[in-house]
N, C-alpha and C positions, 0 to 999 in steps of 0.2 A: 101156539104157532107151529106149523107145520110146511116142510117144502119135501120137494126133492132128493136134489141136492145142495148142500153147503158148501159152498165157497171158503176156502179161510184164504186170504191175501188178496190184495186189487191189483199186484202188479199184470204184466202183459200175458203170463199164462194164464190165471185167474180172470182176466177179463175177460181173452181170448175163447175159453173155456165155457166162460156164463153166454157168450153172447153167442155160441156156436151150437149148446142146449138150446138156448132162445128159439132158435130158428128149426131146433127141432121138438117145437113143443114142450121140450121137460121144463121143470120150473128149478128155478134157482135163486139163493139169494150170497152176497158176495159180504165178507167181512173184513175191513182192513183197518190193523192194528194204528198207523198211521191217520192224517189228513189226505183230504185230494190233493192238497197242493203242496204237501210234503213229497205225496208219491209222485206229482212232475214234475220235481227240483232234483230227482235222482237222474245223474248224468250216466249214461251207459251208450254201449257200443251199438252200432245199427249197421252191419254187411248182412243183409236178408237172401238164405238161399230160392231158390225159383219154388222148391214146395211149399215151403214158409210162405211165400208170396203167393203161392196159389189159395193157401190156407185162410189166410186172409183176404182174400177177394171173396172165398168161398163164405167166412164170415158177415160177409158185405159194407166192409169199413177198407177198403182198396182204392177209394176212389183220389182219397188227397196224395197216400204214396205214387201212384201211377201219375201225377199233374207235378209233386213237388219230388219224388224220388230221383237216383242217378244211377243209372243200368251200367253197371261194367261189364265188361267183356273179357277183362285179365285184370295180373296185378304183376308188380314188379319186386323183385329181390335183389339188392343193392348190395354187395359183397362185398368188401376192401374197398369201397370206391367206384367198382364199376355194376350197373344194373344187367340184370337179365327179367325180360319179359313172356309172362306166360300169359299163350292168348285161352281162353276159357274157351271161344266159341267156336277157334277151331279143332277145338282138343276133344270138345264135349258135347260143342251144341248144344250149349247153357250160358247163362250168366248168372249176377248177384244184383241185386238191388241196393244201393246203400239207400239208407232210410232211418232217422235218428230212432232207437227205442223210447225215447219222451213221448216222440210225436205219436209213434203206433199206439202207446197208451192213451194219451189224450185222445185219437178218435175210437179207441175202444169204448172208454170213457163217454163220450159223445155219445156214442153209439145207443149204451144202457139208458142212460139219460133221457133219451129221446121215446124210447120203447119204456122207460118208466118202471124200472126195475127194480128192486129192492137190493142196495149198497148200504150198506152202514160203517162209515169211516167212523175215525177215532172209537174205534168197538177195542176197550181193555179186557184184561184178564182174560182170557177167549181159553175156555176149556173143553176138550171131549172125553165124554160121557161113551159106553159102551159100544165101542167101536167094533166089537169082537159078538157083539149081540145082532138081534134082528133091527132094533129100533133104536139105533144112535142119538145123540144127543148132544149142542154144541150150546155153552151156557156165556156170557160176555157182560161188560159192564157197559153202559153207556150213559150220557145225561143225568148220571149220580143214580143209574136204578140199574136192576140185574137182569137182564134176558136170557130166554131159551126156546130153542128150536128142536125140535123133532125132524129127523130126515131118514131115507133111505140108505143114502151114503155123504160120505164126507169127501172133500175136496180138497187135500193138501199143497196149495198151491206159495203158503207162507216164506218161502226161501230158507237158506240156509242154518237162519236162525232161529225159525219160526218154531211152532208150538207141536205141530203138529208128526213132525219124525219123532219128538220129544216124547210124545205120547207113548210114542209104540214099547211093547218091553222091552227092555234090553236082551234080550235071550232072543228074541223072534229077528232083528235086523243083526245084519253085518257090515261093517263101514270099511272102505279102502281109500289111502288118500297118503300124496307125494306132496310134502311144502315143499316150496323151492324156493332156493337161499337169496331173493333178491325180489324186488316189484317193479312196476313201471307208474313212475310219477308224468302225469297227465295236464297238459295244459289245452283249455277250448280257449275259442279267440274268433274275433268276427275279420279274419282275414281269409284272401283267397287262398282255396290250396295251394300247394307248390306243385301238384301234380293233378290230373282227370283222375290218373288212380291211385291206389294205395301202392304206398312202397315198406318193404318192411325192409331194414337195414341191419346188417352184420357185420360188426365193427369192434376193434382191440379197446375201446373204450365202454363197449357194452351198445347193446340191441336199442333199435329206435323206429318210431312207426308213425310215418308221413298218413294221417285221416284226414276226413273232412265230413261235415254235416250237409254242408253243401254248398253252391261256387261259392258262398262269400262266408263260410263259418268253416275254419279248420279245428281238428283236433291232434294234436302230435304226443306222444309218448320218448320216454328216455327210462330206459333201466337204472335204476339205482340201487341204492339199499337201504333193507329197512330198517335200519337203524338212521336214516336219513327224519328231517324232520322238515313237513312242507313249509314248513314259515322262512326257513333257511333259503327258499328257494324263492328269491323274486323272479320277476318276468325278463328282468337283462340277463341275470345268472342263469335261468330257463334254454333261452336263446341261444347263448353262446355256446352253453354244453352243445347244443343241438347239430349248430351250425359244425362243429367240431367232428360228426358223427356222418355227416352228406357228404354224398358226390359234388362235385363242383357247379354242377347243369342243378339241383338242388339247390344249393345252397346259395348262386345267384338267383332264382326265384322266387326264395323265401321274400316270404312277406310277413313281420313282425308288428305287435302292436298287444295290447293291456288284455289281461287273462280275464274271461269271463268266471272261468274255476280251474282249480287245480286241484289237484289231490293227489294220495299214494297208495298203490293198490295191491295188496301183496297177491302171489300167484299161488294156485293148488291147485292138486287134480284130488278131485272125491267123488265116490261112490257108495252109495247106500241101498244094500238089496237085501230083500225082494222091493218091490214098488207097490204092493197091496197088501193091505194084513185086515182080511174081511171086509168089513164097510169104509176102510180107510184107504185109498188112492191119492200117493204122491204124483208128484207130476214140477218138474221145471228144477230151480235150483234146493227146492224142499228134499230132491234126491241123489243131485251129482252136480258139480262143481266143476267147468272145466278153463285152464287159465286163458287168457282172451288171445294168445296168438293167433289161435284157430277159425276166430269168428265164430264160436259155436253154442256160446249158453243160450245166446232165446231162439235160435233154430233148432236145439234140443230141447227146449220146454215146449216150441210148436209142436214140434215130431209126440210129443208125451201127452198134449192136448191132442192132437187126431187120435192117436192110437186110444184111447181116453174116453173121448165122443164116439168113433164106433162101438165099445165097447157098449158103452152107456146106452145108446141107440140099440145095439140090440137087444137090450135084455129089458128095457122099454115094450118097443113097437112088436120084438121077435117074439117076444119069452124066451131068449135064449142067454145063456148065462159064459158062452164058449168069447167071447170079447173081452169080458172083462176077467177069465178065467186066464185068458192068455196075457193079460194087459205087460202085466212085470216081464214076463218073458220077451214080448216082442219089443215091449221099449228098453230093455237093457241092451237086446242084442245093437241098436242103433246107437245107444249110449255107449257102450265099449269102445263102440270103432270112429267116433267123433273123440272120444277121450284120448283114444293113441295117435290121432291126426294133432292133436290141441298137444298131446307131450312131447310129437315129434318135433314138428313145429318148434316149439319154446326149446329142447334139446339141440335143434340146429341154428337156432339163431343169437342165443344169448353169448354172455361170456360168464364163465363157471369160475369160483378161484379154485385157482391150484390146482390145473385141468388143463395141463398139454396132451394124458392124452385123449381127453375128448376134443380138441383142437383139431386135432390130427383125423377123429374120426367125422368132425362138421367138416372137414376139406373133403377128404374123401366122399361123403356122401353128398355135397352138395355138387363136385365133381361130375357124379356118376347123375344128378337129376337134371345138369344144364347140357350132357353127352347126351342121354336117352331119350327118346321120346317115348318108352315106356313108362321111363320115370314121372316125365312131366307130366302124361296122361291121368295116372295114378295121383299125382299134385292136386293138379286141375278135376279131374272127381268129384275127391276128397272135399274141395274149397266150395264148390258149387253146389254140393248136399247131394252125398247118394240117396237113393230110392229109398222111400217110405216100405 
């Protein structure tokens, strides 16, 4: 067996990725350690910046986001009690798309499906062979029998825990990465938002984030700890921490009712560089981690799938090998500065123990971003997805 490129992981950069070759002739085929329908049971965030969105239209799986999506124009920051609103599209002349990451998989998904692609879920033991060589090699279990594939290059798209950063030696990568001493336990719910937009909240009880999937599915967040255990947390106990954390104009429009999931999700920031080591090209959360304040992991795996696809593309159709020579380079420089947007972010909104005085400095600096409208500009930017 012979392709391209390999794929390792079906989440949304991986699909993203094959179905974006597809359409430029390279051939691919995608391996996912998982089932199909494990990988759309994973709950994750959906604010799509407008390249992200371009990116995928450019894909041509745009069509159901654009009918079922919800276009913001700003978001709100809820301080002590009171909101301040920032408008994106007067600041920027942009917006975000919310749009659940399930659903962009599933019409990715679709997508391959239809075009009649080579996928192979529940693909175990998934190993690579000579990454560092001309002719890689990626070998997996499936069906009780052993596969292998021959390719040009390899696709590390597997996540943070996947196989394929694992690979690399330890001498050749360097890892950077901030836990932070607390998570945000998450509840989905088929009720209406409380808000059009997202409100993040900054509160002496800890940080909290008014989502939605859409008019009639919310998602909300509460900071806790991880030493917290979700079973501890039914949906009245949910609620009330909640309601405890809103403004008043919030907190009578809350709309409660039975948790479709819940869970607790600790936060990091990580980085793993270079992002190529020969034939091996990471790409999404297989190479940086960033905690979900920011809205920024699968606008960062987009950003790492374009840069990815040019590259690929021309050392294809160009003969030219300066794309993917720059690959790690240009997608780090856009991963640093989503990273420090996603730590400011979590830095100014949580509550830290034993931390008057970063107290002191989230006043002052949130001070200086509701004065300025440099500030807010720089805000609103950052939120919307700087330039590719």
């Amino acid at each position: 067996m012979r392709t391209q490129i390999a794929i390792i992981g079906a989440g949304p950069s991986g699909l993203l990725l094959g179905q974006l070759l597809h359409r430029h002739g390279i051939d691919n085929i995608i391996l996912e350690r998982h089932t199909g329908a494990h990988v759309l049971s994973r709950i994750r965030a959906g604010v799509i910046e407008q390249v992200a969105v371009d990116l995928i239209d450019e894909a041509g799986v745009g069509g159901r986001m654009h009918a079922e999506g919800l276009v913001h124009d700003g978001t709100q920051l809820c301080i002590d009690g009171v909101r301040h609103r920032f408008d994106f599209k007067e600041l920027t002349g942009k917006s975000v798309m919310v749009y659940g990451q399930t659903e962009i998989t599933r019409d990715l998904m679709d997508a391959r499906k239809a075009a009649d692609l080579p996928t192979v879920y529940a693909a175990y033991d998934v190993a690579l062979h000579d990454i560092f060589g001309e002719h890689p090699r990626v070998s997996w279990r499936a069906d009780g029998k052993t596969h292998e594939i021959e390719c040009d290059f390899v696709a590390g798209c597997d996540g943070f825990h996947g196989i394929c950063r694992k690979s690399v030696p330890p001498g050749a990568i360097r890892s950077y990465e901030r836990v932070y001493p607390f998570g945000w336990l998450g509840l989905l719910s088929d009720t209406p938002p409380v808000s059009p937009e997202l409100i993040y909240v900054r509160h002496r009880l800890g940080f909290a984030l008014c989502s939605m999937r859409s008019p009639t599915r919310s998602r909300y967040y509460i900071q806790c700890s991880l030493a917290e255990d979700v079973e501890a947390w039914p949906d009245e106990r949910f609620w009330d921490e909640l309601k405890l954390r809103l403004d008043d104009e919030a907190r009578e429009r809350l709309v409660t009712g039975p948790s479709l999931e819940k869970s607790i999700a600790p936060l990091r920031s990580f980085v793993a560089e270079p992002m190529r080591f020969r034939r091996l090209l990471l790409a999404g959360d297989a190479s940086h981690i960033v905690p979900p304040t920011g809205a920024k992991g699968l606008n960062l795996a987009a950003s790492d799938v374009r840069y990815l696809v040019q590259g690929l593309v021309e050392h294809y159709k160009e003969k030219s090998s300066a794309g993917l020579d720059h690959y790690s380079e240009r997608a780090l420089a856009r991963v640093w500065k989503a990273e420090r947007f996603s730590w400011w972010m979590t830095m100014l909104l949580h509550t830290f123990p034993n931390s008057d005085f970063e107290q002191k400095m989230q006043a002052a600096e949130l001070d200086y971003l509701f004065r300025s409208r440099a500030a807010a500009t720089a805000f609103a930017e950052n939120y919307v997805g700087l330039p590719y």
